[in-house]
N, C-alpha and C positions, 0 to 999 in steps of 0.2 A: 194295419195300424197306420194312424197317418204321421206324414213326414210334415214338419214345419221347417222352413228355410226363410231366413233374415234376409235381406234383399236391402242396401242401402242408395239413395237417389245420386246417381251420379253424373245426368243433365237432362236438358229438354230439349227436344225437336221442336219446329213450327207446331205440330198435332200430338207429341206426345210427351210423356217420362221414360228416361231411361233409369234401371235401375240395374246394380249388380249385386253379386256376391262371390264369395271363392277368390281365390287369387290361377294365373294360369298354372297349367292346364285344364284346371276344373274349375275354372271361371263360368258362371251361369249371367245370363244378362236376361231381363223383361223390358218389354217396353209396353205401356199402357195409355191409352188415348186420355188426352189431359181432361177431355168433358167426360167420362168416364170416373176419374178421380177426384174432378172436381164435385160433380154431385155426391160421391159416396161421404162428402165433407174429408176427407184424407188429406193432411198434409205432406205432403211428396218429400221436403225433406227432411221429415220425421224416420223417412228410410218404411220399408213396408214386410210384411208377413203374409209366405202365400204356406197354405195346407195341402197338400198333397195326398189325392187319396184314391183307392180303384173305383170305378164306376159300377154301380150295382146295376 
């Protein structure tokens, strides 16, 4: 079953987005390359939704 996890944008590097969620200890952070999200049309701080799922 997959997991979905809220991810909100919390800055940007020269090359990317940073995004977190959780508070510590189980703080989760991504970071995504900004031309990567710029083409998907995403707005970053919209905050983002990643799915989570095993590889078949």
């Amino acid at each position: 079953m997959p997991i979905k996890i809220n991810f909100a944008f919390k800055a940007e590097t020269k090359t990317c987005h940073r995004f977190e969620t959780g508070e510590r200890p189980d703080q989760m952070t991504i970071y995504l390359k900004k031309k990567i999200v710029e083409e998907a049309g995403i707005n970053p701080k919209k905050g983002i939704t990643i799915t989570v799922e095993e590889r078949s």
